[in-house]
C-alpha positions as CSV (number, residue, x, y, z in Angstrom):
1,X,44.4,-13.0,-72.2
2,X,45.3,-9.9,-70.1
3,X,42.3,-7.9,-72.1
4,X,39.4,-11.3,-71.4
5,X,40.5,-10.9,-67.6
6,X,40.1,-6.7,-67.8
7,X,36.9,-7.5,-69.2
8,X,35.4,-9.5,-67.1
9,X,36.8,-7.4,-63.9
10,X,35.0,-4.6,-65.5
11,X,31.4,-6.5,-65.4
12,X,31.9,-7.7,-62.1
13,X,32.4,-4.4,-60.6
14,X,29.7,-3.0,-62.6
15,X,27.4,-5.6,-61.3
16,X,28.6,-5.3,-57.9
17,X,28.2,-1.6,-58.4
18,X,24.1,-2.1,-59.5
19,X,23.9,-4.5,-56.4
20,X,25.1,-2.2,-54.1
21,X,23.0,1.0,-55.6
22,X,19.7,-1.4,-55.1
23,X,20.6,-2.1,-51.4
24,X,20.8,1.6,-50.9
25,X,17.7,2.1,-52.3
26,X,16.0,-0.2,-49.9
27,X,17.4,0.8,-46.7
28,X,16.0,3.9,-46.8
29,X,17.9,6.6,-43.8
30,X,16.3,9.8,-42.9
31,X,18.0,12.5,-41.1
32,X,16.3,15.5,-39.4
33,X,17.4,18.8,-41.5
34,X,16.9,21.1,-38.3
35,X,16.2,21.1,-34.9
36,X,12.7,21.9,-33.8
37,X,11.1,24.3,-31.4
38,X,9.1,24.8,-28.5
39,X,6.8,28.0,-29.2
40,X,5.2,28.1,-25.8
41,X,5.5,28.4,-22.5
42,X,8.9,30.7,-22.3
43,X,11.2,29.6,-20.8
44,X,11.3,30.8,-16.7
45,X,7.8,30.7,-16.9
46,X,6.2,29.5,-13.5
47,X,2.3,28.1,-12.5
48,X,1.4,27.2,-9.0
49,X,-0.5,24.3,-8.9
50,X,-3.4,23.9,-6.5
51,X,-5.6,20.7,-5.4
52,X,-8.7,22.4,-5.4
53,X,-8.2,22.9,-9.4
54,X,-7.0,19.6,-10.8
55,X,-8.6,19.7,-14.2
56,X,-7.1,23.2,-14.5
57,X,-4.1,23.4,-17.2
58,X,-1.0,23.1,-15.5
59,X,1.0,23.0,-18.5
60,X,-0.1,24.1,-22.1
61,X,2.7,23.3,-24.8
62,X,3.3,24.0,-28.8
63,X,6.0,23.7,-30.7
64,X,7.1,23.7,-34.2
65,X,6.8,20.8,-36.5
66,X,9.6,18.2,-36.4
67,X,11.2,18.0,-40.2
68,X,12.4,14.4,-41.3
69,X,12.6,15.0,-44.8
70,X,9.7,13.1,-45.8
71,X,5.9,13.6,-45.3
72,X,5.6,10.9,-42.4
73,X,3.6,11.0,-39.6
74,X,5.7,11.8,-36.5
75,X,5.0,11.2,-32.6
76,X,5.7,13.4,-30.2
77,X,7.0,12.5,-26.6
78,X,6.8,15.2,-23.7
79,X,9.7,14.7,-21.6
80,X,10.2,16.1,-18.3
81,X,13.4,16.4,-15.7
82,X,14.4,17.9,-12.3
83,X,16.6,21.0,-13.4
84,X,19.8,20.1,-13.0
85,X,19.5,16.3,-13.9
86,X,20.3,16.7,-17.3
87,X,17.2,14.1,-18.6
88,X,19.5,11.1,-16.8
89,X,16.0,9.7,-16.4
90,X,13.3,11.2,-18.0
91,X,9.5,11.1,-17.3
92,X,7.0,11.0,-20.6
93,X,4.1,13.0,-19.5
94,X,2.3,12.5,-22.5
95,X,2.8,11.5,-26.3
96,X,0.7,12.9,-29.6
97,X,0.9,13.3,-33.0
98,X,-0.3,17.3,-33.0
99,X,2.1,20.0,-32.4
100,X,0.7,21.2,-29.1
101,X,-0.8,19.3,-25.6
102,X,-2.5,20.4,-22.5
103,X,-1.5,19.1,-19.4
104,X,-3.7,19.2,-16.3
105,X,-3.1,20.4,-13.1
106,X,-3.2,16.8,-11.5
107,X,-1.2,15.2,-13.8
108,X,1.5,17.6,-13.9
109,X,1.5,17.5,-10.2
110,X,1.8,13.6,-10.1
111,X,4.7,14.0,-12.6
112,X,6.9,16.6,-11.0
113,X,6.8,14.6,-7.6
114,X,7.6,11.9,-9.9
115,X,10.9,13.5,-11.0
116,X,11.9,14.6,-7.5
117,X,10.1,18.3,-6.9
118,X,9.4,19.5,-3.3
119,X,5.5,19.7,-2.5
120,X,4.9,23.6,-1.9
121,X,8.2,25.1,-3.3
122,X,8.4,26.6,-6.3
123,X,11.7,24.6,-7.8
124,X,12.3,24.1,-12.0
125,X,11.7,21.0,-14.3
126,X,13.2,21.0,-17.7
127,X,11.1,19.9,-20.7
128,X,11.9,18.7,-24.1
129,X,10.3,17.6,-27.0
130,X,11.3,14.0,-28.5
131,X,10.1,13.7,-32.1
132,X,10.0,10.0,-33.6
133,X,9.2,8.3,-37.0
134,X,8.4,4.7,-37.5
135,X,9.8,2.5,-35.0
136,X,11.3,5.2,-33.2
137,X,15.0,4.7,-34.5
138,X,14.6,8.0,-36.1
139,X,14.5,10.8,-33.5
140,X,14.6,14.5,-33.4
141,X,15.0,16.7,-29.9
142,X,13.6,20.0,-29.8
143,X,15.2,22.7,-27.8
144,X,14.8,22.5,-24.2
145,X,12.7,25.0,-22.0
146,X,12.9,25.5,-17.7
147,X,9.5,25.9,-16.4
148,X,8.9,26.7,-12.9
149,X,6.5,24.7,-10.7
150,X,5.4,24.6,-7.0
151,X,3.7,21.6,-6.6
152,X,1.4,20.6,-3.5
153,X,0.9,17.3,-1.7
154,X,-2.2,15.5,-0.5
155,X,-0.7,12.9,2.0
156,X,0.4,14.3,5.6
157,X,4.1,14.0,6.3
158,X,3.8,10.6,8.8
159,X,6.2,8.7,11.8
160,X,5.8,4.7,11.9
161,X,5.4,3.0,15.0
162,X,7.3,0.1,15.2
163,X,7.8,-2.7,18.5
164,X,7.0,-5.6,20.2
165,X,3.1,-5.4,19.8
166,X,3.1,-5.7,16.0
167,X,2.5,-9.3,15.5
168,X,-0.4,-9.3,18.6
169,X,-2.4,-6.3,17.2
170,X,-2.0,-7.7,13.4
171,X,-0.2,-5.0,12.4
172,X,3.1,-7.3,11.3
173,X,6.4,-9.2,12.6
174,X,7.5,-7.3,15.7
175,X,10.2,-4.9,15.1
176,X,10.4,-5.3,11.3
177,X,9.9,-2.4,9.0
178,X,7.0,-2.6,6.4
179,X,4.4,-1.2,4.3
180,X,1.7,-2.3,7.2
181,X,3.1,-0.5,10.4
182,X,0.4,1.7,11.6
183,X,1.3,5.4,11.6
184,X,1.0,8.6,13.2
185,X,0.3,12.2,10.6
186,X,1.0,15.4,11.3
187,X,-1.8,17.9,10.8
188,X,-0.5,19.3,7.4
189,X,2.9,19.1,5.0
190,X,5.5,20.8,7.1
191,X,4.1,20.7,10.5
192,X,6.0,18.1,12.9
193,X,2.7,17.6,15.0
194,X,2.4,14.0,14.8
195,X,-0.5,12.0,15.9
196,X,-2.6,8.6,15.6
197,X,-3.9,5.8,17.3
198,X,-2.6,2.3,17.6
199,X,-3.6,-0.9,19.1
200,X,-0.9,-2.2,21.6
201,X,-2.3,-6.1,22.5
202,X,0.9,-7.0,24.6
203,X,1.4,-6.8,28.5
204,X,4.6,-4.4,28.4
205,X,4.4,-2.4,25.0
206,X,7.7,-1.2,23.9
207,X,8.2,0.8,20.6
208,X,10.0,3.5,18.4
209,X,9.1,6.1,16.0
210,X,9.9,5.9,12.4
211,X,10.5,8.5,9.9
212,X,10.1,6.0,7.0
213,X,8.6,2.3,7.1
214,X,11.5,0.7,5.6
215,X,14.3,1.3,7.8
216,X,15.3,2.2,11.1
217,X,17.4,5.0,10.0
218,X,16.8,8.4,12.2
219,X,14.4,6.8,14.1
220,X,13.1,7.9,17.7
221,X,12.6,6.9,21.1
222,X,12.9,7.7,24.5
223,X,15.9,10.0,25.8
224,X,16.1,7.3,28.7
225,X,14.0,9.5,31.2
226,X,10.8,8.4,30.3
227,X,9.2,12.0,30.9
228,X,7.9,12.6,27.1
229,X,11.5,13.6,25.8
230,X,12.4,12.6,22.4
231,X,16.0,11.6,21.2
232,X,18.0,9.5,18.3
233,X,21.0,9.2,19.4
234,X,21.3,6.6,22.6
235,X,17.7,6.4,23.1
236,X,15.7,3.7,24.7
237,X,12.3,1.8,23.5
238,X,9.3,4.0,24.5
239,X,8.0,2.1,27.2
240,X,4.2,1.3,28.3
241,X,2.9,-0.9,31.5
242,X,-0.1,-2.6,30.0
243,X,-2.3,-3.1,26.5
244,X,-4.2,-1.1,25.1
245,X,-5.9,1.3,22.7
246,X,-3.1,4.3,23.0
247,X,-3.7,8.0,21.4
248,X,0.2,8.5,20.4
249,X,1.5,12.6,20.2
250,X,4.8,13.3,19.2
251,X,6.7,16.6,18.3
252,X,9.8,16.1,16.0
253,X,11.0,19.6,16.5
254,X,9.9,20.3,20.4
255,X,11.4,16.7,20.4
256,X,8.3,15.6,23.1
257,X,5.6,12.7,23.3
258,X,2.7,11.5,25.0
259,X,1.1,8.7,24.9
260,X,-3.0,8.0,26.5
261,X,-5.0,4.5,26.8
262,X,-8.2,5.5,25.4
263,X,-11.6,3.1,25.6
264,X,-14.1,4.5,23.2
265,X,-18.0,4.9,23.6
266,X,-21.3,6.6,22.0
267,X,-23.3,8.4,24.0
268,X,-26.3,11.2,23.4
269,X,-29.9,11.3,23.4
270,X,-30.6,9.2,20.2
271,X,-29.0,6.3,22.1
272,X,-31.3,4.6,25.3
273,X,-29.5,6.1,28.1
274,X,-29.2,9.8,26.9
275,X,-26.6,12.1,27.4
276,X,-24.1,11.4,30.4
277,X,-25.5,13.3,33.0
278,X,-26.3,12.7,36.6
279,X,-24.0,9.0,36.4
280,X,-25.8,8.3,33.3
281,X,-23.2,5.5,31.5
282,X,-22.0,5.9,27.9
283,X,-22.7,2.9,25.3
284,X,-19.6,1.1,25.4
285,X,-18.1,0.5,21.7
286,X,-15.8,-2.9,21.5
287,X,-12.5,-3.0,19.4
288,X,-12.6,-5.3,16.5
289,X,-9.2,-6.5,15.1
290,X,-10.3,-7.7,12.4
291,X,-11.7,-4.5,10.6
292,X,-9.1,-2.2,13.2
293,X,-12.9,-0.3,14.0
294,X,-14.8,0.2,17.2
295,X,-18.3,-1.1,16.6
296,X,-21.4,-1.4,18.7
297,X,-24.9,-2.9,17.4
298,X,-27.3,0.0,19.0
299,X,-30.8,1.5,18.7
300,X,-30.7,4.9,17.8
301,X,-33.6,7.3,17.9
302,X,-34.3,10.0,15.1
303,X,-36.5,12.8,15.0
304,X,-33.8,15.3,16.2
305,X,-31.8,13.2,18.3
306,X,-28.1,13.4,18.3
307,X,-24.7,12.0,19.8
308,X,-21.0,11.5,19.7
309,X,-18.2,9.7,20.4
310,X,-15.8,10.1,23.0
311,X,-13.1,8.2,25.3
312,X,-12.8,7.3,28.3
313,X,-16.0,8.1,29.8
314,X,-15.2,12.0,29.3
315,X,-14.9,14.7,27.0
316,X,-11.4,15.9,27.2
317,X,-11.3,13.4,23.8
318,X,-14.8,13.6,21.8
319,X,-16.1,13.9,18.3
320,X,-18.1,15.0,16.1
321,X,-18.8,16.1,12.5
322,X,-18.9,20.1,12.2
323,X,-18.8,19.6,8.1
324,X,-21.6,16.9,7.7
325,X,-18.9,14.8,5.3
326,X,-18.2,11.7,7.7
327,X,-14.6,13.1,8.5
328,X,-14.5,13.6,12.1
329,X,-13.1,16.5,13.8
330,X,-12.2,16.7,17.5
331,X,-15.3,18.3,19.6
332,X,-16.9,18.8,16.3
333,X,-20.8,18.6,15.6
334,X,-23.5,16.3,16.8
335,X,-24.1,13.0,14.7
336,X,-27.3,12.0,13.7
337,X,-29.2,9.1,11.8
338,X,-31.9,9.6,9.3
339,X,-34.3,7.2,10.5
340,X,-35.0,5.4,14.0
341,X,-33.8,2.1,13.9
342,X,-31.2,-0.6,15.4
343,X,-27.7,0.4,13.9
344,X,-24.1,-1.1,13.2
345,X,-22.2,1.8,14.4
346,X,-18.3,1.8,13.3
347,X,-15.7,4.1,14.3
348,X,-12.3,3.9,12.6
349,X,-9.0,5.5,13.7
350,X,-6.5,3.8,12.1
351,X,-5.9,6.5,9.4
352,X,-4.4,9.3,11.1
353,X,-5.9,12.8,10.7
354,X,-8.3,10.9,9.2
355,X,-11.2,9.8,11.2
356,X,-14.3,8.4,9.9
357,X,-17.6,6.5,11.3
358,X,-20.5,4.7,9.4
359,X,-24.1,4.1,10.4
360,X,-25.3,1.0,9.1
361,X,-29.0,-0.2,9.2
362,X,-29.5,-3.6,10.6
Protein backbone atom coordinates (compact mmCIF):
# COMPACT_ATOMS: atom_id res chain seq x y z
CA UNK A 1 0.00 0.00 0.00
CA UNK A 2 2.82 2.32 1.27
CA UNK A 3 4.62 1.68 -2.42
CA UNK A 4 0.77 2.58 -4.61
CA UNK A 5 0.65 5.88 -2.46
CA UNK A 6 4.70 6.66 -3.26
CA UNK A 7 3.68 6.07 -6.66
CA UNK A 8 1.14 8.09 -7.17
CA UNK A 9 2.90 11.06 -5.06
CA UNK A 10 5.59 10.66 -7.60
CA UNK A 11 3.25 11.38 -10.72
CA UNK A 12 1.64 14.14 -9.12
CA UNK A 13 4.68 16.10 -8.52
CA UNK A 14 5.94 15.28 -11.82
CA UNK A 15 2.82 16.66 -13.36
CA UNK A 16 2.75 19.53 -11.17
CA UNK A 17 6.35 19.93 -12.07
CA UNK A 18 5.42 19.94 -16.21
CA UNK A 19 2.54 22.45 -15.22
CA UNK A 20 4.64 24.73 -13.51
CA UNK A 21 7.69 24.57 -16.27
CA UNK A 22 4.78 25.54 -19.02
CA UNK A 23 3.64 28.53 -17.03
CA UNK A 24 7.18 29.67 -16.97
CA UNK A 25 7.42 29.35 -20.38
CA UNK A 26 4.55 31.70 -20.98
CA UNK A 27 5.16 34.43 -18.84
CA UNK A 28 8.03 35.39 -20.46
CA UNK A 29 10.42 38.18 -18.02
CA UNK A 30 13.21 40.16 -19.53
CA UNK A 31 15.76 41.90 -17.61
CA UNK A 32 18.19 44.59 -18.96
CA UNK A 33 21.89 42.98 -18.82
CA UNK A 34 23.53 46.51 -18.52
CA UNK A 35 22.83 49.93 -18.13
CA UNK A 36 22.93 52.12 -21.17
CA UNK A 37 24.64 55.35 -22.15
CA UNK A 38 24.31 58.74 -23.20
CA UNK A 39 27.28 59.43 -25.93
CA UNK A 40 26.54 63.04 -26.31
CA UNK A 41 26.34 66.14 -25.07
CA UNK A 42 29.06 65.77 -22.05
CA UNK A 43 28.15 66.31 -19.22
CA UNK A 44 28.66 70.32 -17.95
CA UNK A 45 28.00 71.10 -21.33
CA UNK A 46 26.04 74.56 -21.66
CA UNK A 47 23.98 76.37 -24.95
CA UNK A 48 22.39 79.67 -24.56
CA UNK A 49 19.26 79.78 -26.05
CA UNK A 50 17.99 82.79 -28.04
CA UNK A 51 14.33 83.79 -29.49
CA UNK A 52 15.52 85.01 -32.60
CA UNK A 53 16.75 81.22 -33.39
CA UNK A 54 13.99 78.94 -32.41
CA UNK A 55 14.35 76.26 -34.99
CA UNK A 56 18.10 76.24 -34.00
CA UNK A 57 19.13 72.87 -32.03
CA UNK A 58 19.01 73.52 -28.50
CA UNK A 59 19.76 70.11 -27.57
CA UNK A 60 21.22 67.19 -29.79
CA UNK A 61 21.29 63.78 -27.91
CA UNK A 62 22.69 60.02 -28.72
CA UNK A 63 23.18 57.33 -26.75
CA UNK A 64 23.93 53.75 -26.82
CA UNK A 65 21.38 51.11 -27.49
CA UNK A 66 19.24 49.90 -24.58
CA UNK A 67 19.90 45.79 -24.28
CA UNK A 68 16.78 43.70 -23.09
CA UNK A 69 17.96 40.53 -24.10
CA UNK A 70 15.85 40.04 -26.99
CA UNK A 71 15.69 41.73 -30.43
CA UNK A 72 12.53 43.96 -29.56
CA UNK A 73 11.91 47.19 -30.57
CA UNK A 74 12.49 49.66 -27.73
CA UNK A 75 11.15 53.37 -27.09
CA UNK A 76 12.98 55.79 -25.91
CA UNK A 77 11.76 58.63 -23.45
CA UNK A 78 13.86 61.99 -22.92
CA UNK A 79 13.45 62.95 -19.47
CA UNK A 80 14.38 66.22 -18.11
CA UNK A 81 14.68 67.78 -14.31
CA UNK A 82 15.75 70.95 -12.48
CA UNK A 83 19.30 69.87 -11.03
CA UNK A 84 18.89 69.21 -7.81
CA UNK A 85 15.29 67.65 -7.95
CA UNK A 86 16.36 64.37 -8.33
CA UNK A 87 13.50 63.47 -11.42
CA UNK A 88 10.62 63.90 -8.38
CA UNK A 89 8.69 64.98 -11.48
CA UNK A 90 10.03 64.55 -14.64
CA UNK A 91 9.25 66.39 -18.05
CA UNK A 92 9.31 63.99 -21.36
CA UNK A 93 10.66 66.27 -23.97
CA UNK A 94 10.40 63.83 -26.64
CA UNK A 95 10.09 59.90 -27.22
CA UNK A 96 11.70 57.79 -30.32
CA UNK A 97 12.64 54.60 -31.25
CA UNK A 98 16.36 55.75 -32.77
CA UNK A 99 19.25 56.15 -30.61
CA UNK A 100 19.69 59.83 -30.98
CA UNK A 101 17.02 63.17 -31.17
CA UNK A 102 17.31 66.79 -31.89
CA UNK A 103 15.69 69.17 -29.86
CA UNK A 104 14.95 72.70 -30.99
CA UNK A 105 15.73 75.75 -29.45
CA UNK A 106 11.90 76.61 -28.75
CA UNK A 107 11.06 73.50 -27.41
CA UNK A 108 13.80 73.14 -25.12
CA UNK A 109 13.15 76.56 -23.96
CA UNK A 110 9.32 75.85 -23.31
CA UNK A 111 10.59 72.69 -21.37
CA UNK A 112 13.20 74.13 -19.04
CA UNK A 113 10.64 76.90 -17.83
CA UNK A 114 8.49 74.00 -17.52
CA UNK A 115 10.72 72.35 -14.98
CA UNK A 116 11.42 75.51 -12.96
CA UNK A 117 14.70 77.37 -14.84
CA UNK A 118 15.09 81.13 -14.55
CA UNK A 119 14.61 83.06 -17.99
CA UNK A 120 18.24 84.59 -18.69
CA UNK A 121 20.43 82.65 -16.19
CA UNK A 122 22.35 80.04 -17.10
CA UNK A 123 21.23 77.27 -14.24
CA UNK A 124 21.44 73.10 -14.89
CA UNK A 125 18.78 70.46 -15.94
CA UNK A 126 19.57 66.84 -15.56
CA UNK A 127 18.64 64.44 -18.44
CA UNK A 128 18.15 60.84 -18.61
CA UNK A 129 17.30 58.30 -20.93
CA UNK A 130 14.13 55.95 -20.04
CA UNK A 131 14.24 52.80 -22.39
CA UNK A 132 10.85 50.72 -22.56
CA UNK A 133 9.68 47.46 -24.20
CA UNK A 134 6.14 46.48 -24.77
CA UNK A 135 3.81 48.01 -22.50
CA UNK A 136 6.31 49.78 -20.74
CA UNK A 137 6.64 47.38 -17.61
CA UNK A 138 10.09 46.67 -18.82
CA UNK A 139 12.31 49.62 -18.34
CA UNK A 140 15.99 50.47 -18.60
CA UNK A 141 17.56 54.14 -17.32
CA UNK A 142 20.56 55.23 -18.88
CA UNK A 143 23.15 57.24 -17.04
CA UNK A 144 22.32 60.64 -16.21
CA UNK A 145 24.05 63.84 -17.76
CA UNK A 146 23.89 67.88 -16.31
CA UNK A 147 23.49 70.13 -19.15
CA UNK A 148 23.68 73.80 -18.64
CA UNK A 149 20.98 76.09 -20.06
CA UNK A 150 20.11 79.84 -19.94
CA UNK A 151 16.82 80.14 -21.18
CA UNK A 152 14.98 83.47 -22.28
CA UNK A 153 11.47 84.65 -21.84
CA UNK A 154 9.04 86.38 -24.20
CA UNK A 155 6.29 87.68 -21.80
CA UNK A 156 7.21 91.05 -19.75
CA UNK A 157 7.35 90.55 -16.04
CA UNK A 158 3.60 92.28 -15.14
CA UNK A 159 1.62 94.03 -11.75
CA UNK A 160 -2.33 93.49 -11.77
CA UNK A 161 -4.56 96.07 -10.97
CA UNK A 162 -7.14 95.13 -8.85
CA UNK A 163 -10.31 97.53 -7.08
CA UNK A 164 -13.54 98.79 -7.04
CA UNK A 165 -13.90 99.59 -10.83
CA UNK A 166 -13.57 95.93 -12.07
CA UNK A 167 -17.03 94.96 -12.41
CA UNK A 168 -18.03 98.65 -14.16
CA UNK A 169 -15.14 98.53 -16.78
CA UNK A 170 -15.84 94.61 -17.44
CA UNK A 171 -12.79 93.69 -16.32
CA UNK A 172 -14.30 91.28 -13.39
CA UNK A 173 -15.89 91.17 -9.69
CA UNK A 174 -14.42 94.09 -7.78
CA UNK A 175 -11.56 93.18 -5.71
CA UNK A 176 -11.31 89.54 -6.69
CA UNK A 177 -8.13 88.06 -8.11
CA UNK A 178 -8.32 86.45 -11.72
CA UNK A 179 -7.05 85.56 -14.89
CA UNK A 180 -8.99 88.85 -16.42
CA UNK A 181 -7.56 91.75 -14.34
CA UNK A 182 -6.06 94.12 -16.66
CA UNK A 183 -2.28 94.63 -16.15
CA UNK A 184 0.54 96.80 -16.30
CA UNK A 185 4.41 95.37 -18.03
CA UNK A 186 7.49 96.43 -17.48
CA UNK A 187 9.58 97.23 -20.54
CA UNK A 188 11.67 93.94 -20.50
CA UNK A 189 12.37 90.71 -18.01
CA UNK A 190 14.07 92.30 -15.06
CA UNK A 191 13.24 95.84 -15.33
CA UNK A 192 10.58 97.06 -12.54
CA UNK A 193 9.30 99.88 -14.95
CA UNK A 194 5.79 99.02 -14.89
CA UNK A 195 3.18 100.48 -17.12
CA UNK A 196 -0.41 100.16 -18.92
CA UNK A 197 -3.60 101.58 -19.37
CA UNK A 198 -6.85 100.75 -17.72
CA UNK A 199 -10.33 101.78 -17.82
CA UNK A 200 -11.60 103.04 -14.41
CA UNK A 201 -15.75 103.48 -15.05
CA UNK A 202 -16.59 104.40 -11.30
CA UNK A 203 -16.91 107.92 -9.64
CA UNK A 204 -14.05 107.40 -6.86
CA UNK A 205 -11.57 104.67 -8.27
CA UNK A 206 -9.70 102.93 -5.68
CA UNK A 207 -7.19 100.03 -6.37
CA UNK A 208 -3.95 98.05 -5.68
CA UNK A 209 -1.13 96.56 -7.51
CA UNK A 210 -0.65 92.94 -7.89
CA UNK A 211 2.44 90.97 -8.35
CA UNK A 212 0.42 87.90 -9.34
CA UNK A 213 -3.44 87.69 -10.41
CA UNK A 214 -4.38 85.11 -7.98
CA UNK A 215 -3.66 86.44 -4.69
CA UNK A 216 -3.15 89.48 -2.79
CA UNK A 217 0.04 88.38 -1.45
CA UNK A 218 2.90 91.28 -1.66
CA UNK A 219 0.67 93.40 -3.11
CA UNK A 220 0.92 97.38 -3.38
CA UNK A 221 -0.66 100.48 -2.67
CA UNK A 222 -0.38 103.75 -1.40
CA UNK A 223 2.15 104.59 1.62
CA UNK A 224 -0.95 106.74 2.97
CA UNK A 225 0.47 110.11 1.58
CA UNK A 226 -0.91 109.91 -1.59
CA UNK A 227 2.23 111.68 -3.27
CA UNK A 228 3.18 108.65 -5.79
CA UNK A 229 4.92 106.56 -2.90
CA UNK A 230 4.62 102.95 -2.97
CA UNK A 231 4.41 100.53 0.18
CA UNK A 232 3.19 96.89 1.31
CA UNK A 233 3.10 96.95 4.49
CA UNK A 234 0.17 99.35 6.04
CA UNK A 235 -0.65 100.78 2.79
CA UNK A 236 -3.86 102.31 1.68
CA UNK A 237 -6.08 101.87 -1.74
CA UNK A 238 -4.50 104.05 -4.44
CA UNK A 239 -7.04 106.55 -4.61
CA UNK A 240 -8.54 108.55 -7.84
CA UNK A 241 -11.42 111.49 -7.84
CA UNK A 242 -13.32 110.63 -10.98
CA UNK A 243 -13.50 107.88 -14.13
CA UNK A 244 -11.64 107.56 -16.55
CA UNK A 245 -9.16 106.22 -19.16
CA UNK A 246 -5.82 106.28 -16.65
CA UNK A 247 -2.06 105.72 -18.10
CA UNK A 248 -0.86 103.79 -14.69
CA UNK A 249 3.34 104.02 -13.95
CA UNK A 250 4.75 102.31 -11.27
CA UNK A 251 8.38 101.58 -10.05
CA UNK A 252 8.68 98.43 -7.76
CA UNK A 253 12.27 99.29 -6.83
CA UNK A 254 12.07 103.37 -6.66
CA UNK A 255 8.86 102.19 -4.97
CA UNK A 256 6.82 105.40 -6.93
CA UNK A 257 3.63 105.80 -9.08
CA UNK A 258 1.68 107.92 -11.20
CA UNK A 259 -1.28 107.76 -12.51
CA UNK A 260 -2.80 110.27 -15.79
CA UNK A 261 -6.58 110.49 -17.25
CA UNK A 262 -5.82 110.31 -20.86
CA UNK A 263 -8.71 111.02 -23.79
CA UNK A 264 -7.33 109.80 -27.00
CA UNK A 265 -7.63 111.33 -30.61
CA UNK A 266 -6.19 111.17 -34.42
CA UNK A 267 -5.05 113.95 -35.77
CA UNK A 268 -2.74 114.76 -39.07
CA UNK A 269 -3.12 115.94 -42.50
CA UNK A 270 -4.78 112.64 -44.02
CA UNK A 271 -7.73 113.39 -41.56
CA UNK A 272 -10.20 116.70 -42.61
CA UNK A 273 -8.94 119.13 -40.14
CA UNK A 274 -5.08 118.70 -40.62
CA UNK A 275 -2.56 118.83 -38.20
CA UNK A 276 -3.34 120.79 -34.86
CA UNK A 277 -2.12 123.98 -35.51
CA UNK A 278 -3.44 127.50 -35.12
CA UNK A 279 -6.68 125.90 -32.63
CA UNK A 280 -7.12 123.37 -35.22
CA UNK A 281 -9.15 120.33 -33.13
CA UNK A 282 -7.98 116.73 -33.11
CA UNK A 283 -10.58 113.93 -34.31
CA UNK A 284 -11.86 112.71 -31.24
CA UNK A 285 -11.64 108.72 -30.85
CA UNK A 286 -14.58 107.17 -28.41
CA UNK A 287 -13.83 104.20 -25.98
CA UNK A 288 -15.64 101.05 -26.79
CA UNK A 289 -16.05 98.57 -23.90
CA UNK A 290 -16.94 96.03 -25.63
CA UNK A 291 -13.67 95.43 -27.82
CA UNK A 292 -11.56 97.59 -24.73
CA UNK A 293 -10.38 99.81 -28.34
CA UNK A 294 -10.71 103.47 -29.18
CA UNK A 295 -12.38 103.68 -32.56
CA UNK A 296 -13.51 106.48 -34.76
CA UNK A 297 -15.27 105.99 -38.31
CA UNK A 298 -13.10 108.74 -40.32
CA UNK A 299 -12.13 109.77 -43.96
CA UNK A 300 -8.66 109.59 -44.43
CA UNK A 301 -6.77 110.99 -47.38
CA UNK A 302 -3.70 109.12 -49.16
CA UNK A 303 -1.31 110.21 -51.55
CA UNK A 304 1.35 111.09 -48.87
CA UNK A 305 -0.75 112.07 -46.06
CA UNK A 306 0.02 111.05 -42.60
CA UNK A 307 -1.08 111.13 -38.81
CA UNK A 308 -1.06 109.92 -35.31
CA UNK A 309 -2.43 109.36 -32.24
CA UNK A 310 -2.12 111.21 -29.17
CA UNK A 311 -3.95 112.18 -25.77
CA UNK A 312 -5.26 114.70 -24.43
CA UNK A 313 -5.24 117.24 -27.08
CA UNK A 314 -1.24 117.26 -26.87
CA UNK A 315 1.83 115.63 -27.54
CA UNK A 316 3.49 115.01 -24.24
CA UNK A 317 1.63 111.31 -25.04
CA UNK A 318 1.66 110.51 -28.91
CA UNK A 319 2.29 107.63 -31.29
CA UNK A 320 3.37 106.41 -33.98
CA UNK A 321 4.96 103.41 -35.87
CA UNK A 322 8.92 103.96 -36.42
CA UNK A 323 9.07 100.05 -37.55
CA UNK A 324 6.15 99.91 -40.10
CA UNK A 325 4.83 96.49 -38.10
CA UNK A 326 1.60 97.85 -36.41
CA UNK A 327 3.33 97.89 -32.93
CA UNK A 328 3.22 101.31 -31.68
CA UNK A 329 6.03 103.09 -30.15
CA UNK A 330 5.76 106.36 -28.12
CA UNK A 331 6.52 109.48 -30.57
CA UNK A 332 7.24 106.97 -33.21
CA UNK A 333 6.63 107.41 -37.10
CA UNK A 334 3.79 108.87 -38.99
CA UNK A 335 0.76 106.42 -39.89
CA UNK A 336 -0.54 106.16 -43.21
CA UNK A 337 -3.34 104.40 -45.23
CA UNK A 338 -2.82 102.96 -48.65
CA UNK A 339 -5.69 104.30 -50.28
CA UNK A 340 -8.12 107.40 -49.71
CA UNK A 341 -11.20 106.34 -48.34
CA UNK A 342 -13.63 106.34 -45.12
CA UNK A 343 -11.94 104.13 -42.34
CA UNK A 344 -12.75 102.17 -39.09
CA UNK A 345 -9.81 103.27 -37.18
CA UNK A 346 -8.98 101.18 -33.85
CA UNK A 347 -6.53 101.82 -31.26
CA UNK A 348 -5.93 99.22 -28.60
CA UNK A 349 -4.09 99.56 -25.30
CA UNK A 350 -5.07 97.03 -23.25
CA UNK A 351 -1.92 94.85 -23.79
CA UNK A 352 0.77 96.58 -22.10
CA UNK A 353 3.99 97.38 -23.93
CA UNK A 354 2.05 96.24 -26.50
CA UNK A 355 0.16 98.70 -28.55
CA UNK A 356 -1.40 98.16 -31.70
CA UNK A 357 -4.01 100.00 -34.24
CA UNK A 358 -5.88 98.69 -37.41
CA UNK A 359 -7.16 100.58 -40.45
CA UNK A 360 -10.16 99.09 -41.69
CA UNK A 361 -11.95 100.06 -45.02
CA UNK A 362 -15.57 100.80 -44.70
Amino acid sequence: MKNILKKIFAVSALSLAFISCEDEQDLFFLTPEADFEILSPNSGDAVELRPETPTNPGLSLTWAEADFGTPTEITYAIEIDKTGDEFDTPFVVTSTTNTFATITSEELNSAVLGVGLTPFTQEGIDIRIKATIGTGTNESFSNTIVYLVTAYSTDLPKLYVIGNFLSNSGYGADWSPAATLPSLASSAFGQTDFEGYVMMNVPSPEFKLLPTNTSFDGDYGDDGNFAGTLAQTGESNIQLSSAGYYRIQANTSTLTYSVQPTSWAITGSATPLGWPDNGIQDQDMTYNPTTKKWQITIQLTAGGNEFKFRANDNWNINFGDDGGDGILDYGGGNLSVPSSGNYLIELDLSNPRNYTWSATLQ
